[in-house]
VEXNULO-604882 format. One line per 5 residues: number of its first residue (from 1); their letters; for each residue x, y, z of C-alpha. Coordinates in nm, 3 decimals. Layout:
! VEXNULO-604882
NUM = a = X:Y:Z; ...
! end
This chain:
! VEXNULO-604882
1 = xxxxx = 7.776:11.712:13.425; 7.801:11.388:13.338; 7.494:11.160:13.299; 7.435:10.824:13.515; 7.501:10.604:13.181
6 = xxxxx = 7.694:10.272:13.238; 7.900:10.083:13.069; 7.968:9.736:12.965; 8.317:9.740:12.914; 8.556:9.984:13.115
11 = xxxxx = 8.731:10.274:12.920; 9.125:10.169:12.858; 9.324:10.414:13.028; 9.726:10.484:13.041; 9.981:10.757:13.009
16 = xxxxx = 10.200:10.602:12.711; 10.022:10.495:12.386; 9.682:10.381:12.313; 9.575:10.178:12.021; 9.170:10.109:11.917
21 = xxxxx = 9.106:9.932:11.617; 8.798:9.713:11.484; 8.929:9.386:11.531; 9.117:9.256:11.870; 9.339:9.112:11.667
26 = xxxxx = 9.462:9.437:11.440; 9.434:9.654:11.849; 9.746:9.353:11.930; 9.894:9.428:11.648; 9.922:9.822:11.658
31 = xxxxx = 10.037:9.794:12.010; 10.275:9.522:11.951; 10.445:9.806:11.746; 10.378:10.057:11.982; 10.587:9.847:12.200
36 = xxxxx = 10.858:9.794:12.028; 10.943:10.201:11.988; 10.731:10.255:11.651; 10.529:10.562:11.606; 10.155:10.625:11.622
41 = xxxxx = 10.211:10.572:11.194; 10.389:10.249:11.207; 10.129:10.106:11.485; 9.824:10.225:11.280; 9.944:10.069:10.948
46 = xxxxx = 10.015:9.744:11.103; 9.698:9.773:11.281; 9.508:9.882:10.947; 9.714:9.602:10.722; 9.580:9.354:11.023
51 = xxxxx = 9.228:9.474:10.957; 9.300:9.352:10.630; 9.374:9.048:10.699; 9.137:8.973:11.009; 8.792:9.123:10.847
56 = xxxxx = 8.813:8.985:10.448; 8.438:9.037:10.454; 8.449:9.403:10.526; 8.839:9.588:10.408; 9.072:9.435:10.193
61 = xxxxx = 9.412:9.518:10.145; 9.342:9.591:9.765; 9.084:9.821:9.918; 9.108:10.172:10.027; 9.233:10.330:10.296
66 = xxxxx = 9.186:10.734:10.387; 9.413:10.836:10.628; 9.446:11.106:10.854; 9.729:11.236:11.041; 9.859:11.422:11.372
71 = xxxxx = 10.230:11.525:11.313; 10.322:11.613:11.702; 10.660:11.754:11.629; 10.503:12.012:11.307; 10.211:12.043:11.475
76 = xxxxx = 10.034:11.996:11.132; 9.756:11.745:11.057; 9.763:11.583:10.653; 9.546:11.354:10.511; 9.636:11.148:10.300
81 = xxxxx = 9.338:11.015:10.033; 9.358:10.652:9.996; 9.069:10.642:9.731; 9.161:10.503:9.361; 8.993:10.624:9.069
86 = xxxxx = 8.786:10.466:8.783; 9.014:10.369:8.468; 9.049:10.569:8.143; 8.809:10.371:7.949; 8.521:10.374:8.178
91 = xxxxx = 8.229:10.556:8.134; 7.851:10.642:8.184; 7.793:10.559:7.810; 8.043:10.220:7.871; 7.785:10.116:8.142
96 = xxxxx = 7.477:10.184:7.962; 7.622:9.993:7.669; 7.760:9.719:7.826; 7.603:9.666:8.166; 7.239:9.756:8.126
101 = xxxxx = 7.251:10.082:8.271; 7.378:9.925:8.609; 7.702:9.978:8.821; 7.719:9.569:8.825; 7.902:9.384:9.104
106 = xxxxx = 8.241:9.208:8.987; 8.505:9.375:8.754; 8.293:9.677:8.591; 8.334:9.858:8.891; 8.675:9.818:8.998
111 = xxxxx = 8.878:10.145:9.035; 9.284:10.139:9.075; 9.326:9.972:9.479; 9.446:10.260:9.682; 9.524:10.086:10.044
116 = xxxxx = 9.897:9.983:9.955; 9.963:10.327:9.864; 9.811:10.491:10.152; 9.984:10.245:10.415; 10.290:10.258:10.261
121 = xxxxx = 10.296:10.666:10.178; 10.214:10.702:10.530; 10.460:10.480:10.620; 10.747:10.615:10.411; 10.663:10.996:10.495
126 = xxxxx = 10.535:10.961:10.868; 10.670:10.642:10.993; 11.014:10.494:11.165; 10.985:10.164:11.079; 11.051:9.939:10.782
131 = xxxxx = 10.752:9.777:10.598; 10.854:9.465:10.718; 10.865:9.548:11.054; 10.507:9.674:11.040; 10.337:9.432:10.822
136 = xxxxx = 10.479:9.131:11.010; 10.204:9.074:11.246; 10.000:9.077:10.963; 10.213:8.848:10.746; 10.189:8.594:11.063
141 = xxxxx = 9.791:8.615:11.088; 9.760:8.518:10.709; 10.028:8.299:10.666; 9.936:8.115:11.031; 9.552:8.172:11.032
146 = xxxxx = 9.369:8.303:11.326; 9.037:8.185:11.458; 8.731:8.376:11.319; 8.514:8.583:11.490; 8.150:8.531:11.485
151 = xxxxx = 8.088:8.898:11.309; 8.354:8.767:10.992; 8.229:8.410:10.987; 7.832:8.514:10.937; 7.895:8.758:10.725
156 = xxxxx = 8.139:8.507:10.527; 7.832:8.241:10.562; 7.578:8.484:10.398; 7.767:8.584:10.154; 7.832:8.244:10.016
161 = xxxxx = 7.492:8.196:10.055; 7.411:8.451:9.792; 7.340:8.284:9.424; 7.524:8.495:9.216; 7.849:8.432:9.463
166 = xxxxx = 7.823:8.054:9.287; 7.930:8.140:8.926; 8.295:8.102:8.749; 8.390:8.460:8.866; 8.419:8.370:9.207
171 = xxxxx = 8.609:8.040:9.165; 8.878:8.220:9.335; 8.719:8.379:9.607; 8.619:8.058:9.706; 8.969:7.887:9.645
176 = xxxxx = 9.093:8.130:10.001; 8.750:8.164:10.201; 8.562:7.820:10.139; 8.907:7.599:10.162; 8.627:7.337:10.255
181 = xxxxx = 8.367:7.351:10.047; 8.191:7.548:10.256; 8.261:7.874:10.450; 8.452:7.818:10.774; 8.264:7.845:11.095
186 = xxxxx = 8.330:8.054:11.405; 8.610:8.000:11.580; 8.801:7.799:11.272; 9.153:7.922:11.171; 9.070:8.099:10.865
191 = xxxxx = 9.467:8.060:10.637; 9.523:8.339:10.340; 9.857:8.186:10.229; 9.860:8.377:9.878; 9.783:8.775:10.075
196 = xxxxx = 10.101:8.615:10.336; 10.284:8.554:9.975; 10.185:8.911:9.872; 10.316:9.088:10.187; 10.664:8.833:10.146
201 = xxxxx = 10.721:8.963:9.750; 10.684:9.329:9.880; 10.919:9.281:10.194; 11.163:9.109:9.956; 11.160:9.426:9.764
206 = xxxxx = 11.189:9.639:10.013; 11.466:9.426:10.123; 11.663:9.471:9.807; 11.656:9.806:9.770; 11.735:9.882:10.144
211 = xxxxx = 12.119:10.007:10.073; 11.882:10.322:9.936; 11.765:10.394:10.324; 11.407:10.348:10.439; 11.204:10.582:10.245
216 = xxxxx = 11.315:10.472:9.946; 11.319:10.079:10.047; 10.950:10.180:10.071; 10.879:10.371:9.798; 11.060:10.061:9.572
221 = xxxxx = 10.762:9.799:9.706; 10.488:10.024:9.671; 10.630:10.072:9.285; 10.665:9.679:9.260; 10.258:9.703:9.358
226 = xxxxx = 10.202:9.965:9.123; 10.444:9.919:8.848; 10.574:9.568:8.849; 10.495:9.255:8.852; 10.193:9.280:9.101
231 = xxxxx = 10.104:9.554:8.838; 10.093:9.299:8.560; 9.905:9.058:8.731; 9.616:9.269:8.843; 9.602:9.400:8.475
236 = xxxxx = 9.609:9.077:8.359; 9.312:8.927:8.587; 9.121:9.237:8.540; 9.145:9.186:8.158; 9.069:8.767:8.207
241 = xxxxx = 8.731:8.845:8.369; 8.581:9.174:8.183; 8.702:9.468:8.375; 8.912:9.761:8.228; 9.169:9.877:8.526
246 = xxxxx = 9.505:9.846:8.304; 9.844:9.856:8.368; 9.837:10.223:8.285; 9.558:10.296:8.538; 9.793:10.155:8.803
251 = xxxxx = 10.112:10.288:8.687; 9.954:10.677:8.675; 9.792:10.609:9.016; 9.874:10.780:9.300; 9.748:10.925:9.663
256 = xxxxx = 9.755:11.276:9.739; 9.889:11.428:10.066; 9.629:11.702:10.149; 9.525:11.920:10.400; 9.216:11.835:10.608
261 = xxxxx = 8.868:12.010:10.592; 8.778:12.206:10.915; 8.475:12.289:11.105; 8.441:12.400:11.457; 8.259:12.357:11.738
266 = xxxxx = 8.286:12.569:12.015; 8.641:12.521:12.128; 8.688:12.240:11.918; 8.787:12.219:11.609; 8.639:11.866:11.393
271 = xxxxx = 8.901:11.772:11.125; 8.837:11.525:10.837; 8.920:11.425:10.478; 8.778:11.629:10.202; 8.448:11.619:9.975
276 = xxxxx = 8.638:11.297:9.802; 8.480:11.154:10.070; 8.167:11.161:10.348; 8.412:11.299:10.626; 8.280:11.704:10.564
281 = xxxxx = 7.934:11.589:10.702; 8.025:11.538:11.061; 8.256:11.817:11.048; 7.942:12.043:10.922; 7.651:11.881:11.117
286 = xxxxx = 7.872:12.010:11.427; 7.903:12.306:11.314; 7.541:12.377:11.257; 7.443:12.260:11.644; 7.720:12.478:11.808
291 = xxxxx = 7.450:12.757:11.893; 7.214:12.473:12.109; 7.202:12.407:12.414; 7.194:12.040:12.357; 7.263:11.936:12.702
296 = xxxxx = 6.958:12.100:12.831; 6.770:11.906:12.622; 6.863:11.624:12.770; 7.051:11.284:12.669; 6.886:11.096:12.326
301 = xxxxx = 6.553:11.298:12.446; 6.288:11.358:12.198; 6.417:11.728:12.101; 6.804:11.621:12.105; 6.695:11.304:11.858
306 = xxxxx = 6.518:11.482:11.651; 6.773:11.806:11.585; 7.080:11.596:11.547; 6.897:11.407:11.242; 6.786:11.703:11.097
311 = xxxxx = 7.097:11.870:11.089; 7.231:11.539:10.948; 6.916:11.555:10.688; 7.085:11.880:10.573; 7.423:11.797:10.586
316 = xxxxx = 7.354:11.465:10.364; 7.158:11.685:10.120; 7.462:11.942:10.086; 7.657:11.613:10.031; 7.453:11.454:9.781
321 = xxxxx = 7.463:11.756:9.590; 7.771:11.908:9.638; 8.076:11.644:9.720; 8.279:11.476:9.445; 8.650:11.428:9.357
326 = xxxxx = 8.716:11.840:9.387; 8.974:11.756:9.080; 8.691:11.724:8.862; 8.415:11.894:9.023; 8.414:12.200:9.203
331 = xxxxx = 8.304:12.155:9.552; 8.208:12.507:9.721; 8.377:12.356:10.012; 8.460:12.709:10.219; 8.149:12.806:10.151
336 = xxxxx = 7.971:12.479:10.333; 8.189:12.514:10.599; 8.136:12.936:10.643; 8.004:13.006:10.972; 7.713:13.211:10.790
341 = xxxxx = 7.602:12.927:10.598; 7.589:12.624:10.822; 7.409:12.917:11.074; 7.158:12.986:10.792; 7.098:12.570:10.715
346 = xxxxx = 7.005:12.526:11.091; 6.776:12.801:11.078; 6.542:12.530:10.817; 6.501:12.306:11.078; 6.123:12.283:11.215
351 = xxxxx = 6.158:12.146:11.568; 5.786:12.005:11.510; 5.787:11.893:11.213; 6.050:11.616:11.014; 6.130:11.622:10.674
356 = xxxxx = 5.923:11.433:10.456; 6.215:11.367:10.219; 6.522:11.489:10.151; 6.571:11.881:10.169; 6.681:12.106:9.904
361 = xxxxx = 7.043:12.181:9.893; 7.179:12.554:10.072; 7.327:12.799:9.863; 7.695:12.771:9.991; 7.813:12.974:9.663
366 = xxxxx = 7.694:13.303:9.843; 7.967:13.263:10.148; 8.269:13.186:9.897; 8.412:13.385:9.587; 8.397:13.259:9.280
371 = xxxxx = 8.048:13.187:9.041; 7.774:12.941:9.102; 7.826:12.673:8.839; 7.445:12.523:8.952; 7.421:12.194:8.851
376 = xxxxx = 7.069:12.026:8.760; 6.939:11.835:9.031; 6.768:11.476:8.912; 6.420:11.445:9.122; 6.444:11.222:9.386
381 = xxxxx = 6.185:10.909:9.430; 6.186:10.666:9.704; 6.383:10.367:9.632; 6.364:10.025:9.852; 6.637:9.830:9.896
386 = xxxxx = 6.889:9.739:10.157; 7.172:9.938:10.301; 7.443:9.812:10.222; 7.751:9.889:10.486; 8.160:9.733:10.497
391 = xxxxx = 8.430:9.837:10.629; 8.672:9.894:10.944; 8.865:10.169:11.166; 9.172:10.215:11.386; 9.320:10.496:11.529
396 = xxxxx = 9.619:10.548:11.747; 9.831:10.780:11.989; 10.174:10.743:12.102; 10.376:10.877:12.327; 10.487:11.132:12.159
401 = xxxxx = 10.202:11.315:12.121; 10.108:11.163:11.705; 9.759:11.033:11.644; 9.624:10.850:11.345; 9.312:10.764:11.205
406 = xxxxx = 9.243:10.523:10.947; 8.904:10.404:10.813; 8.997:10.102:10.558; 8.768:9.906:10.325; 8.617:9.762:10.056
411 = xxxxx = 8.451:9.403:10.179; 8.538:9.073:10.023; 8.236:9.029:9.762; 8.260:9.371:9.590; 8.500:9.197:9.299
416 = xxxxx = 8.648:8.835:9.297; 9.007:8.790:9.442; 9.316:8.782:9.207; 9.435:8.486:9.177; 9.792:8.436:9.374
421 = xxxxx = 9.808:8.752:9.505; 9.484:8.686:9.765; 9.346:9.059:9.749; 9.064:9.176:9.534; 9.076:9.482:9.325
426 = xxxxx = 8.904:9.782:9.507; 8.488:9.774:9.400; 8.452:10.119:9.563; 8.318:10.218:9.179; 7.954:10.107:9.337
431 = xxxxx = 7.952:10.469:9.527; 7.936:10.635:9.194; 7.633:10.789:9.043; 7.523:10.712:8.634; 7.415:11.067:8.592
436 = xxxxx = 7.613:11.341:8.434; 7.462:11.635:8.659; 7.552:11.456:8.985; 7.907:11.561:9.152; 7.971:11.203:9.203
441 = xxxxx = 7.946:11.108:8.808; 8.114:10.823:8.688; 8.441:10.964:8.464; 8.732:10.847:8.336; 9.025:10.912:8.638
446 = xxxxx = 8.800:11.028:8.912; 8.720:10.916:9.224; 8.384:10.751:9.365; 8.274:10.947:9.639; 8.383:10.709:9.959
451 = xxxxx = 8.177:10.658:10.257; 8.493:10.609:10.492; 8.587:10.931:10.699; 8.847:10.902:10.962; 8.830:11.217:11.160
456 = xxxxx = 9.012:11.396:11.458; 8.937:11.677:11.671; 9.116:11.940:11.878; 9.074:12.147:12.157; 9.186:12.510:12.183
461 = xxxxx = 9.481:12.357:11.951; 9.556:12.077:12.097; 9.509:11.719:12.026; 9.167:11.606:12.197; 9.056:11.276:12.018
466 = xxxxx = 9.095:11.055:11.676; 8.778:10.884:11.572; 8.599:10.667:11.349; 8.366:10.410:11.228; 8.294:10.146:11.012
471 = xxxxx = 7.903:10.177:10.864; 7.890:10.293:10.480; 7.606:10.604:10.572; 7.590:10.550:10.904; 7.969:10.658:10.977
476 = xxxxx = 7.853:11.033:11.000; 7.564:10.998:11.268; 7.789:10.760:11.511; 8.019:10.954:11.500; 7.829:11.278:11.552
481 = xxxxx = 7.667:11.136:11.850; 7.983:10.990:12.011; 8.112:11.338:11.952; 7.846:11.490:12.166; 7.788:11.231:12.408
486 = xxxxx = 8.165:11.306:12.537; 8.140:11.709:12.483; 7.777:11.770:12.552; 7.676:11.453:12.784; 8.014:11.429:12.993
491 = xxxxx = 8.068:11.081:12.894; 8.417:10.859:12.902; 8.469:10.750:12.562; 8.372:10.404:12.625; 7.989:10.514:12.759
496 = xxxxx = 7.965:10.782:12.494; 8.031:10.467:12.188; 7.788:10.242:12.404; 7.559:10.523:12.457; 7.168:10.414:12.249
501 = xxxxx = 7.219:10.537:11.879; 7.007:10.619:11.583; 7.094:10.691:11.182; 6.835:10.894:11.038; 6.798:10.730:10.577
506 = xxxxx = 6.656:11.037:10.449; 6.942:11.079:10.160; 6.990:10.844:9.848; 7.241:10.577:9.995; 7.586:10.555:9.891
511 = xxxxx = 7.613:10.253:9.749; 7.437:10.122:9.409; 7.133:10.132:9.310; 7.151:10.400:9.603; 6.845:10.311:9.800
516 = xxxxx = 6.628:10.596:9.957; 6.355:10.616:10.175; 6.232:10.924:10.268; 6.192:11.016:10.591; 6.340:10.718:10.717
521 = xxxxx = 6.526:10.661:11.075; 6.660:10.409:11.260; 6.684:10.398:11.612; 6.810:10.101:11.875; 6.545:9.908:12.095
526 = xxxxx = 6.748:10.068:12.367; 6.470:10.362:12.316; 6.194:10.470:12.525; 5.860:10.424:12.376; 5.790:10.747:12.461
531 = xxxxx = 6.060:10.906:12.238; 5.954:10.656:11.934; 5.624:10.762:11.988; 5.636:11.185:11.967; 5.936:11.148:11.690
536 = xxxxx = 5.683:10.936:11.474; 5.390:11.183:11.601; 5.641:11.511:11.448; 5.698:11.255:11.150; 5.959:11.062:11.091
541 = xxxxx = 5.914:10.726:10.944; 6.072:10.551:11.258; 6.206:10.195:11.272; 6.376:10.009:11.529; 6.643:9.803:11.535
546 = xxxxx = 6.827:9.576:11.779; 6.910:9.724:12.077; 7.295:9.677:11.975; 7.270:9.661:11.607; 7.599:9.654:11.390
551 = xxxxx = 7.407:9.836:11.144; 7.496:10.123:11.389; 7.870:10.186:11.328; 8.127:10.043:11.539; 8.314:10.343:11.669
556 = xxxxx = 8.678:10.361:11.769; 8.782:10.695:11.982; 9.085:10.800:12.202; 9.014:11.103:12.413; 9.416:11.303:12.548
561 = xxxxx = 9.332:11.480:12.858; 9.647:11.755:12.812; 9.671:11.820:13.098; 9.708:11.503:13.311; 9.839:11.281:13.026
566 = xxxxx = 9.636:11.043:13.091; 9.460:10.872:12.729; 9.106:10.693:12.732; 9.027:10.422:12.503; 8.692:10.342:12.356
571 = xxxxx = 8.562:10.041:12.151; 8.237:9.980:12.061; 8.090:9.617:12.176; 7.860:9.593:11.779; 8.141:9.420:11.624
576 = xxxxx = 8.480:9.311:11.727; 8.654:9.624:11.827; 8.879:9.680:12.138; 9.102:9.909:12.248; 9.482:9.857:12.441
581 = xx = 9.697:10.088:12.553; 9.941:10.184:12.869
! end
């Protein structure tokens, strides 16, 4: 049944399409193209291109962009991995050498930008529309301006505020975003006239090579990107100011078109991108809980708070040991995901007792042919430091039965913007580890692993709900808990994103120097002090936040009821997301 929770904002209902996306702005923009006949695709690129545009401090277009896809008419789900990779000459030894043993903001840790690829291999493959069709509302919004929201402009502000965002390197950065001398306030119109120039060389490109049809009009601007001009330039910049992307690194680069990891729960089935990224975790941590009754436990009680961060305890340990780029590491993937062996990893959990620190990896090898190539695992100490979070989501249904789900990135202060093209080159190298035994090594040509996981689930087959969130670590326990708020807790989308939420630290973060505090979780002021009190009594090291807190995740969900049509919108009130649809 569902519980008595209200919400703030009512869930966005209708019968045709339904767009949610983490800025108003980029929701207008998907549905604008929803409107005019595009697909599910062409609304979610133009939404995720808008994103873009409309949050510079947390995606970029230059950025990346995993993708993944409902194909109504093949009934087939693909994701595609919009993740670059680290260039041929860099290398553990290169950063000890050069960098002090660090993973150093700025140039040293760009990897090839993925984003344009993803949008437009999506687009060419999935999509009805021309590239110009879908990037135009985002072409307007840079080349017009649009007012910024307060989320953009403080994080803009603080950012600025930083001292080492005042040397040479960031002359350009502050050329597009300080146009004043100083960062532009709330409600300013914020202009990117060279990213509007950027979108206008690839529609011209597209333009002259549209005799060739659409596909191929496409696939002749993402090679002017990749292996033209744009090419050159990036090279060029990332040469000027120390970093070692090359032309080479961006000719060779490519996304891959894969299939989707799956884990189940119940009658559901929880589909994400694989161990190139985070996605697996919420995909497992289901998986483990499908045996509880967690509705008798009752809503964010004590019990239900403490054996959903657990089972996310174990499912970030199986990550940090376990998930890389699977062409260069091999990821017992079927294994995590057996039945057996997320069973036998929810069988650790003490129901009186938190872990202290981080808990050993399972033994997924067991549950999958093939030998157990055990890599060494580096002892863990506690590390302070903050936790560092970017990023942005949309996801989108039409009426044709498509979804998509799209979690882009890569925030404005990772690396300095190239000059005239007003995109930075992705900095999603800082998710990489400077240890040889870790499955997330830096190497030449692989991939960081990537905190953004788009995911989508299904019901006895069918098509149940896209979602996501912004929120580098936190991504996996909002969207676990929206997950279960709707399935376990009865809730409309928009009460189960609302819903109190906590994000349990007790991993190495993501992002460099990878901070970790053991035992560590985070829970909103929305909390009784009751349930603060026995979680810290069975031992977690509890802290709480605001009652909304950003920090949270910002979730994005669309829930198809199959049998009445009818599609329900959610968008969570943290940041600037909304949701419109008909």
């Amino acid at each position: 049944m569902p519980i008595g929770l209200t919400s703030y904002r009512p869930p966005v209902m209708g019968v045709t399409h339904m767009v949610s996306a983490g800025h108003y702005l980029a929701a207008s923009a998907g549905y604008r193209i929803l409107e005019q006949g595009g697909n599910a695709v062409d609304a979610g690129v133009a939404s995720g291109i808008a994103i873009n545009v409309t949050l510079p401090h947390a995606t970029n277009f230059g950025g990346v962009a995993p993708i993944i896809l409902y194909i109504a008419e093949e009934d087939r789900v693909v994701t595609i991995s919009g993740l670059g990779r680290w260039p041929q000459a860099a290398s553990i030894e290169y950063m000890q050498k050069h960098a002090g043993g660090e993973i150093p903001r700025g140039m040293l840790r760009c990897i090839t930008p993925s984003a344009p690829d993803a949008w437009l291999t999506a687009l060419e493959r999935y999509g009805t529309m021309t590239f110009e069709e879908v990037v135009t509302p985002a072409l307007e919004l840079a080349r017009d301006g649009y007012p910024l929201s307060a989320p953009a402009a403080n994080s803009l502000a603080q950012s600025f505020d930083a001292p080492d965002n005042h040397d040479d390197a960031w002359e350009s950065t502050r050329a597009v975003f300080m146009p004043n001398g100083r960062a532009p306030k709330i409600g300013e119109l914020l202009v990117q006239t060279e990213l509007a120039h950027t979108f206008e060389r690839l529609i011209e490109v597209e333009r002259a090579n549209a005799y060739k049809g659409r596909a191929d009009a496409i696939r002749a601007a993402r090679d002017y990107f990749y292996k033209g001009d744009i090419a050159d330039e990036i090279a060029e910049f990332s040469d000027k100011t120390g970093g070692l992307l090359t032309r080479e690194d961006l000719r060779d680069f490519s996304v891959k078109v894969e299939e989707p990891v799956v884990g189940g729960f119940r009658d559901f089935e929880v589909l994400t991108c694989g161990p190139w990224c985070q996605g697996p975790v919420v995909a497992q941590t289901l998986q483990m809980l499908e045996d509880d009754d967690l509705g008798a436990m009752g809503h964010n009680s004590t019990d239900y708070v403490h054996l959903v961060s657990q089972a996310l305890n174990l499912s970030f340990a199986d990550r940090h040991h376990y998930y890389g780029d699977p062409d260069l590491v091999d990821v017992p993937m079927n294994g995590l995901m057996a039945k057996g062996y997320t069973s036998a990893r929810r069988s650790m959990i003490d129901m009186d007792r938190a872990f202290q620190e981080m808990p050993p990896p399972g033994e997924p090898w067991s549950y999958q042919n093939g030998a157990n190539p055990r890599r060494a695992s580096t002892p863990l100490i506690g590390k302070p430091g903050s936790l560092e979070q970017d990023t942005s989501y949309a996801c989108v249904v039409d009426r044709w039965g498509n979804a998509f789900s799209a979690t882009p990135s890569d925030g404005l202060f990772g690396a300095p913007i190239v000059p005239g093209l007003g995109l930075m080159i992705s900095s999603r190298g800082t998710q990489s580890w400077l240890d040889h035994d870790h499955a997330s090594s830096l190497q030449p040509g692989k991939r960081p692993r990537l905190t953004p996981n788009p995911a989508m689930a299904f019901k006895n087959g069918k098509l149940f709900m896209p979602f996501g969130t912004p929120g580098g670590d936190a991504q996996g326990p909002a969207m676990v808990q929206t997950f279960l708020n709707i399935i376990e807790f009865g809730m409309d989308p928009q009460a189960a994103i609302e819903a109190p939420r906590f994000v349990p630290w007790n991993y190495p973060n993501s992002f460099w120097p990878h901070t970790y505090l053991p035992g560590r979780i985070h829970v909103e002021g929305r909390y009784s002090s009751d349930v603060n009190g026995e979680l810290e009594r069975r031992g977690h090291d509890l802290r709480a936040v605001d009652d909304w807190a950003p920090a949270m995740g910002s979730v994005s969900a669309i829930v198809v009821d199959q049998e009445s049509g009818v599609l329900k919108g959610g968008a969570d009130p943290r940041r600037d997301t909304y949701a419109i649809g008909r």
